[in-house]
C-alpha positions as CSV (number, residue, x, y, z in Angstrom):
1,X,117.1,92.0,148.6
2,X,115.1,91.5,151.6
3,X,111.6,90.1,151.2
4,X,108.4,93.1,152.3
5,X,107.8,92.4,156.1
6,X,103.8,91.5,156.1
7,X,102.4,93.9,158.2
8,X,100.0,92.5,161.2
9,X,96.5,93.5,160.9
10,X,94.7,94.0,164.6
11,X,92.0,91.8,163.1
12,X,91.9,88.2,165.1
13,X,90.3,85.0,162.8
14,X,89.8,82.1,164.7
15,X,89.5,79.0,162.5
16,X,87.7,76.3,163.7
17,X,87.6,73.5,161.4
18,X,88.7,69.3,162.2
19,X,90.2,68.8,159.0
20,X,93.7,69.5,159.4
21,X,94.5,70.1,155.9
22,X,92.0,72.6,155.2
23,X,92.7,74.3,158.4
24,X,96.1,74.4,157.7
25,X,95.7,75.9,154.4
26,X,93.2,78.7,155.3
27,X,95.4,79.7,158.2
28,X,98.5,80.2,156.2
29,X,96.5,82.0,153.3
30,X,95.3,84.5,155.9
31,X,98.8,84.8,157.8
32,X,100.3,85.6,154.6
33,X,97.5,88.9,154.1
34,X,98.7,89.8,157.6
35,X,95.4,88.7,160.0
36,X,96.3,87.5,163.6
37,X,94.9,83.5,162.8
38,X,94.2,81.1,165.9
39,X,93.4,77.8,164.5
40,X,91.6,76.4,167.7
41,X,92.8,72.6,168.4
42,X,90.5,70.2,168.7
43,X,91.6,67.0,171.2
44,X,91.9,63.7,169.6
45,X,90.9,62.6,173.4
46,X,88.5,64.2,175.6
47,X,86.7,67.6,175.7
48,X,83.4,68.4,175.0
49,X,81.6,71.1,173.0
50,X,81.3,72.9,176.0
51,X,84.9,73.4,176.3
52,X,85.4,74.2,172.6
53,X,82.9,76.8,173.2
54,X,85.1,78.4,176.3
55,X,88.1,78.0,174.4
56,X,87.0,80.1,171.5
57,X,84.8,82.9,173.6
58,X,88.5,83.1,175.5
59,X,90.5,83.8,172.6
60,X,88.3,86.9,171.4
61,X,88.3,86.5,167.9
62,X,86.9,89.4,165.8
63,X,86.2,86.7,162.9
64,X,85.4,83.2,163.1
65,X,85.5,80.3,160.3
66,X,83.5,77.7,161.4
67,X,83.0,74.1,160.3
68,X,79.4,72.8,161.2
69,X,80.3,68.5,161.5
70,X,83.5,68.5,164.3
71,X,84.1,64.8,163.7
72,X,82.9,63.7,167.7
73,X,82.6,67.3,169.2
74,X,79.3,67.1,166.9
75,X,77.3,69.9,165.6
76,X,79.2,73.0,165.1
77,X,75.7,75.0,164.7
78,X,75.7,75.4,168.5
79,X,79.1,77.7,168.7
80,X,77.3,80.4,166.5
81,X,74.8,81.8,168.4
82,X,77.7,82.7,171.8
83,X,80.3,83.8,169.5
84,X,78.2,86.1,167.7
85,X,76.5,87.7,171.2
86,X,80.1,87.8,172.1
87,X,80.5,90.1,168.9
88,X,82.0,87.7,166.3
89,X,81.6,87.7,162.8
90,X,80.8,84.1,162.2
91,X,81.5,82.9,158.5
92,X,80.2,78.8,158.4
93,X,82.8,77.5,155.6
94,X,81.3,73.5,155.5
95,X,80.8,70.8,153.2
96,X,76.9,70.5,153.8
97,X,74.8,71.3,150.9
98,X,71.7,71.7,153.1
99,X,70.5,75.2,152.5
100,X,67.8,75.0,155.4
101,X,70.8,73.8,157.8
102,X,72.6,77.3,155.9
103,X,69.1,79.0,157.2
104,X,69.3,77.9,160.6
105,X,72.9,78.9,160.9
106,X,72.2,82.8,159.5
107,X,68.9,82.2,162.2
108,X,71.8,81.8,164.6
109,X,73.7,84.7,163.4
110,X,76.0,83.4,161.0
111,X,77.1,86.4,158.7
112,X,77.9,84.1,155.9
113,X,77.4,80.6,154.3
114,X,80.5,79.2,151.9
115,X,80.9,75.8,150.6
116,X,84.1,74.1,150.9
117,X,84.4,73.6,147.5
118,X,84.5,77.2,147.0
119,X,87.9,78.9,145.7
120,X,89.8,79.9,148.7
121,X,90.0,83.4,146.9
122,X,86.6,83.8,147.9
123,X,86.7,82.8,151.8
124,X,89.4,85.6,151.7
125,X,87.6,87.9,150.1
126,X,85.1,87.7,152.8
127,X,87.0,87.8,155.4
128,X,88.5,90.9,154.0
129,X,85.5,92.7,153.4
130,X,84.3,91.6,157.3
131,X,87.5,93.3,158.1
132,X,86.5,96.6,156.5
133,X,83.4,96.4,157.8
134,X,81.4,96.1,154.7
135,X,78.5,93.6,154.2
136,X,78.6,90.2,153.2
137,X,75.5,88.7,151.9
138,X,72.7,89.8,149.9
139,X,68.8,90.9,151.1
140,X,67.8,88.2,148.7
141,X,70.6,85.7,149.9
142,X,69.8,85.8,153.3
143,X,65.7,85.7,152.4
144,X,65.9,82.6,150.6
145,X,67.8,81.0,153.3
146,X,65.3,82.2,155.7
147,X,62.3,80.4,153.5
148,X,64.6,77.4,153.5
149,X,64.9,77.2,157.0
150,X,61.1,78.0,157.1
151,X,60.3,74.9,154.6
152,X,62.6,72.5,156.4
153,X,61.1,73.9,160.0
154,X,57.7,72.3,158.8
155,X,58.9,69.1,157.8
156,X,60.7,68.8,161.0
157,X,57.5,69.8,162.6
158,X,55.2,67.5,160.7
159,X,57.8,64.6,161.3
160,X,57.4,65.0,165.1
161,X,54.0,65.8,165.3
162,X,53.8,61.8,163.7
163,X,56.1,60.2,165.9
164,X,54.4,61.4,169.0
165,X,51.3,59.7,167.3
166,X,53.5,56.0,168.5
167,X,52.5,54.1,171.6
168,X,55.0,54.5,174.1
169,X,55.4,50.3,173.0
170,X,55.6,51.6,169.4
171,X,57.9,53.5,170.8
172,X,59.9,51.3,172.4
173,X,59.9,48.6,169.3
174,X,61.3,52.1,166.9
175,X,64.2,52.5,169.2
176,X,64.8,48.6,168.8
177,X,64.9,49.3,164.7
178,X,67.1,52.3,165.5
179,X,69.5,49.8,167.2
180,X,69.3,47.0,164.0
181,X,67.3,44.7,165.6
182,X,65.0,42.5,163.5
183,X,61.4,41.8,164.4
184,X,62.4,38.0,165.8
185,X,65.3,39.8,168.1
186,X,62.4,42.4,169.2
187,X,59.8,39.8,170.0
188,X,62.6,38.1,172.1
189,X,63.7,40.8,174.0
190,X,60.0,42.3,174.3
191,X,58.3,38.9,175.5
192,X,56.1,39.0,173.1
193,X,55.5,37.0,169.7
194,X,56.6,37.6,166.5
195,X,52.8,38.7,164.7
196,X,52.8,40.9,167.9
197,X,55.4,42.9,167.1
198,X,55.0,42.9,163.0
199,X,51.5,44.3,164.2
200,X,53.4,47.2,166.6
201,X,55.7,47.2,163.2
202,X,53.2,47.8,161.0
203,X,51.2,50.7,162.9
204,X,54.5,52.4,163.2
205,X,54.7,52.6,159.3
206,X,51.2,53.4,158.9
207,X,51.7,56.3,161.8
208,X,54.8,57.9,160.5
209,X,53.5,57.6,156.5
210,X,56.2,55.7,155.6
211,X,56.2,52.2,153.6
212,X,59.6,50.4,155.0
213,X,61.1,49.8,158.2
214,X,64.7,51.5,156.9
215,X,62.3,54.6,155.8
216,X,61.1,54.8,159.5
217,X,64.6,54.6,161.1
218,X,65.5,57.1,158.5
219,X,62.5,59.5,159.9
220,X,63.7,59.7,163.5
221,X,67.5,59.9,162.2
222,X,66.4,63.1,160.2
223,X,65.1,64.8,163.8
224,X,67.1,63.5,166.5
225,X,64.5,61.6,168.0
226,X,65.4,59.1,170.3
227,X,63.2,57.1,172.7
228,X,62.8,58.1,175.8
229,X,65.2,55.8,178.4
C-alpha cells in the first residue's frame, strides 16, 4: 500500500529561529500538514540584521515564526515591523517571558505571542488558523499586552529621564562600571584620586535611585544606554 501523497498548501512559512533543533522540528511538523516551510539560515560567520531582513522580505513568506534573541544577529523585534508592511503574518514563538517585550512586538505588528514551552500542537494550530484567515488573539489578549508595553514604556522613560540627570564625567565614570572597572582602575585612568571618583560614584547612585554600583550597571543594561564615545 502506498502511503497518502501530502498535498502542498500555497501557504509559504518562513521560520526564523537560531536554535537548530527547534527549527528543525517546527519545520518538519509543518511540511508534514503540507505548508511550503523556508527555514531562513542564519551564518555562523558574517551578515548582519540587515541582510537577514533582505533575505526574508525576498523569500515572500505569507507566515513568519520568529525568534526575538538571534544569538549575535541580536534583537529579532526589529524584523517585525518590514515583514508585516510587506504583508506577513508574524507569529513571535520565544523563550522570553517579558510580556511588555510581547507588547512591543504586537506594537510592531506581531499577530501573535507563543512561548517556547508551549505544545507544538498549539504553534500549529495557529499557523493553521492564519492560513484560513481567521483571528488569532483575543481583544483582551492583545489589551493587556498593550498596558504591559504601556507600564514598561514608563519605566524605561523614568530610567532615562535619571540618567540624563549624570554629568557628562558621571557619565564617563558609569561607562567605566559598565566595562568592570573598579573605582582605583577609574581614578587611574581618569587622573584623578580615588575620593574623587567614590564622590562621582556616589552622585551616580544618588541620581539614578539606586543603592549599589552592580544596581546602576544593571539600570543602563535594562535601556541600552551607553555613553556617548
Amino acid at each position: 500500500m502506498s502511503a497518502t501523497p501530502v498535498v502542498r498548501l500555497s501557504t509559504r512559512v518562513l521560520i526564523i529561529e537560531d536554535h537548530v533543533l527547534f527549527a528543525e522540528s517546527l519545520e518538519l511538523a509543518l511540511s508534514l500538514e503540507g505548508y511550503d516551510v523556508r527555514t531562513l539560515a542564519l551564518p555562523e560567520v558574517g551578515g548582519s540584521m540587515s541582510t537577514l531582513r533582505s533575505t526574508a522580505l525576498r523569500s515572500n513568506p505569507r507566515i513568519v515564526l520568529l525568534d526575538l534573541d538571534l544569538g549575535r544577529f541580536g534583537d529579532g523585534m526589529s524584523l517585525i515591523a518590514p515583514l508585516a508592511r510587506a504583508g506577513a503574518n508574524v507569529v513571535v514563538v520565544t523563550a522570553s517571558t517579558d510580556r511588555g517585550r510581547w507588547g512591543a512586538c504586537v506594537r510592531q505588528g506581531a499577530r501573535k505571542i507563543l512561548p517556547k514551552v508551549r505544545p507544538l500542537q498549539e504553534i500549529l494550530s495557529v499557523v493553521r488558523r492564519l492560513h484560513q484567515g481567521l483571528p488569532v488573539m483575543a481583544p483582551d489578549e492583545l489589551e493587556s499586552l498593550l498596558d504591559a508595553w504601556r507600564s514598561e514604556r514608563a519605566v524605561t522613560d523614568d530610567m532615562r529621564r535619571r540618567l540624563e540627570l549624570l554629568t557628562p564625567r558621571e557619565k564617563q565614570v558609569l561607562g567605566y562600571l559598565i566595562e568592570g572597572h573598579n573605582v582605583r582602575e577609574i581614578a587611574r585612568l581618569g587622573v584623578v584620586s580615588e575620593a574623587t571618583v567614590r564622590s562621582q560614584v556616589k552622585s551616580i547612585l544618588s541620581k539614578l535611585e539606586v543603592t549599589s554600583q552592580l544596581a546602576a550597571v544593571g539600570l543602563a543594561h535594562h535601556v541600552y544606554w551607553q555613553p556617548a564615545t
